[in-house]
C-alpha positions as CSV (number, residue, x, y, z in Angstrom):
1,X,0.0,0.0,0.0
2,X,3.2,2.3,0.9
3,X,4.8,1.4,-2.2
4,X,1.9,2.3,-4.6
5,X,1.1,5.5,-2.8
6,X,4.8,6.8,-3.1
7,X,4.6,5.8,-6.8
8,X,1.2,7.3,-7.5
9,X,3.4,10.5,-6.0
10,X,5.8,10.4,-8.3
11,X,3.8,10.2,-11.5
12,X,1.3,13.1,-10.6
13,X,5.0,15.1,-9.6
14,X,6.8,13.7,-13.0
15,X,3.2,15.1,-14.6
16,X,3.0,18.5,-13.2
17,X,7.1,19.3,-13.8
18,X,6.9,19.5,-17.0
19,X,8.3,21.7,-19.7
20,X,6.3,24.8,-21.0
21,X,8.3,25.5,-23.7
22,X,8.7,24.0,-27.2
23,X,10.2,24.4,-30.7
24,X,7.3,24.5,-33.1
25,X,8.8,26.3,-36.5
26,X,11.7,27.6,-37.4
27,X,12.4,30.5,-40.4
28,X,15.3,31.4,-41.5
29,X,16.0,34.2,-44.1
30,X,19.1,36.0,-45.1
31,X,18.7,39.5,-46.0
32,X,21.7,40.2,-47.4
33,X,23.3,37.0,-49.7
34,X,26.4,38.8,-50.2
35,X,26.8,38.9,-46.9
36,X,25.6,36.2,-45.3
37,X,23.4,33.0,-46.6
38,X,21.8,30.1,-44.2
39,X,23.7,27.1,-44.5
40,X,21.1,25.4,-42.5
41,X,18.3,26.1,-40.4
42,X,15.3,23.7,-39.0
43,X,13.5,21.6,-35.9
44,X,14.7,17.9,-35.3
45,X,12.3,15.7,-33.4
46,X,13.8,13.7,-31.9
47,X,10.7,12.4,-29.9
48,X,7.3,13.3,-29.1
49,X,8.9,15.6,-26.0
50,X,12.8,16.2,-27.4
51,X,13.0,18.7,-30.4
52,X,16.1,20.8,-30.8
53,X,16.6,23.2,-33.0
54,X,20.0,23.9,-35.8
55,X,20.9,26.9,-37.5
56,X,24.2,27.7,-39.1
57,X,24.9,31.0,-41.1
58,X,27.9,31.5,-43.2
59,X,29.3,34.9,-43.1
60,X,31.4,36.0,-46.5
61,X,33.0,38.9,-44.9
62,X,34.2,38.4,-41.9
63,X,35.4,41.6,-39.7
64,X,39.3,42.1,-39.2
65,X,39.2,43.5,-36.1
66,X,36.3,45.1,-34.3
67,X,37.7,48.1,-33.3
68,X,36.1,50.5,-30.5
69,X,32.2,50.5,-31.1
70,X,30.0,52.3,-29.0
71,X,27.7,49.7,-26.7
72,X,26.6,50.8,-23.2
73,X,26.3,54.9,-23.0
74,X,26.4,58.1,-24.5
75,X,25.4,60.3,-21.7
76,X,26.1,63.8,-21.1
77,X,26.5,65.0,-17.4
78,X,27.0,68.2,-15.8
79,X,30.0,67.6,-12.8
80,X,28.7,70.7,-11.2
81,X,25.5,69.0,-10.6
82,X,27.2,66.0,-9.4
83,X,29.6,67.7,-7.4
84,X,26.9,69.7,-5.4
85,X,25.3,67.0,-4.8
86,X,21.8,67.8,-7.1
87,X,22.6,65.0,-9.7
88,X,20.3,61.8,-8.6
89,X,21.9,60.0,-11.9
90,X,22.8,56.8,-10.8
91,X,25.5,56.9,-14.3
92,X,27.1,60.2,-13.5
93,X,27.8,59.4,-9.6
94,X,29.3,55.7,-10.9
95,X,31.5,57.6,-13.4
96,X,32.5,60.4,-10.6
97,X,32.9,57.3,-8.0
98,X,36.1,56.6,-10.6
99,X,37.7,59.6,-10.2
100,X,36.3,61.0,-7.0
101,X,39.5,59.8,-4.3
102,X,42.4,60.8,-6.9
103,X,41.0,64.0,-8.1
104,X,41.4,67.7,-6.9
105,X,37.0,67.8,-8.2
106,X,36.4,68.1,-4.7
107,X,33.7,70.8,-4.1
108,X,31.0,72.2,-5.8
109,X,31.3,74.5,-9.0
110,X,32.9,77.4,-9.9
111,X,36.0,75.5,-10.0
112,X,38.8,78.0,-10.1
113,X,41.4,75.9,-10.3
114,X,43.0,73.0,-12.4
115,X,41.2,69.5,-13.2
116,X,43.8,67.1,-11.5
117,X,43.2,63.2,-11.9
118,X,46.1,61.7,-10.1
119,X,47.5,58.3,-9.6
120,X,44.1,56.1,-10.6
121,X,45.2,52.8,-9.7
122,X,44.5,49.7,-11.7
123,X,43.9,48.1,-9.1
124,X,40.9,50.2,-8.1
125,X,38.9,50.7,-11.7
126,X,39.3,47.0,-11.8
127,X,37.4,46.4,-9.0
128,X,34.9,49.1,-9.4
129,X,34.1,48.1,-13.3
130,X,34.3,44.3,-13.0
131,X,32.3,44.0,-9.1
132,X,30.1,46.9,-8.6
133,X,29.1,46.8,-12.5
134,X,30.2,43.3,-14.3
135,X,31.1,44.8,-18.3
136,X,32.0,42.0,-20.9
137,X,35.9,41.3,-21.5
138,X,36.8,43.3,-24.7
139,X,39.0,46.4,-25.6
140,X,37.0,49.7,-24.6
141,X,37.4,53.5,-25.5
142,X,36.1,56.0,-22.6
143,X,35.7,59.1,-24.5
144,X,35.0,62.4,-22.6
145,X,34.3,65.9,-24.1
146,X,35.1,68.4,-21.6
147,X,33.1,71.8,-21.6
148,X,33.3,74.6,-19.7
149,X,30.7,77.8,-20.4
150,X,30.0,76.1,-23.5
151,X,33.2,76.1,-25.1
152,X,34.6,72.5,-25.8
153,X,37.9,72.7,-23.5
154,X,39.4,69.0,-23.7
155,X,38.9,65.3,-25.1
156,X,40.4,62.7,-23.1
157,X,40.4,59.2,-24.7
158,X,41.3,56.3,-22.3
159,X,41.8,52.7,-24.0
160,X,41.2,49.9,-21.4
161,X,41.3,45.8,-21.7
162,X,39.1,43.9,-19.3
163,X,40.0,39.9,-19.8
């Protein structure tokens, strides 16, 4: 009696965890043949509950290199606003949290002084890009335009690798 109630168990559990999802078509279209054409593309059922699904595209022009392409932001910021404190952007006080223990940016606009970014440690930027905001591993260009009474004042490019 045991026996056929723990089995009765099983099969209404093996019943209710099942899988919601399945393959039922699969389309495949190339839109441009001189670039790229489908070698193969479909469903295989393998049984009534295993399907899987195959596609292969062959690519006739493959990139060299990638090169630096823009993924993640293109924001413009005002430091003054971040600096005293009125900038809720979540972007602008990660960027400043980069700069914020090596820099003479200290206090809230006018600065009348000079923009001093001193000894930023590897160490540091490593930790703060890769644990407080996981990036994939590539080459990366962080390009800033600096502006002051809107007049462009400076471009700073800064090349990273994160592997």
């Amino acid at each position: 009696m045991r026996v056929s109630l723990v089995l009765f168990w099983m099969a209404f559990l093996v019943l209710k965890i099942s899988c919601k999802f399945e393959f039922t078509n699969v389309k495949c279209t190339s839109s441009d043949e001189k670039f790229a054409s489908i070698e193969y593309c479909y469903l295989k059922s393998v049984s009534r509950s295993y399907k899987y699904l195959s596609v292969k595209v062959k690519f006739f022009k493959k990139p060299r290199y990638n090169g630096y392409r823009p993924f993640m932001f293109n924001v413009t910021m005002d430091f003054c606003r971040v600096l005293g404190g009125a900038n809720q952007n979540p972007f602008a006080n990660y960027a400043y949290g980069f700069i914020k223990n090596n820099t003479n940016m200290n206090h809230s606009c006018p600065l009348n002084h000079d923009v001093i970014v001193e000894k930023l440690d590897t160490n540091f930027v490593n930790n703060h890009v890769t644990k407080v905001l996981p990036i994939p591993e590539v080459d990366y260009l962080l390009e800033t335009h600096w502006n002051c009474y809107d007049i462009d004042t400076a471009l700073v490019k800064s090349y990273a690798t994160i592997s």
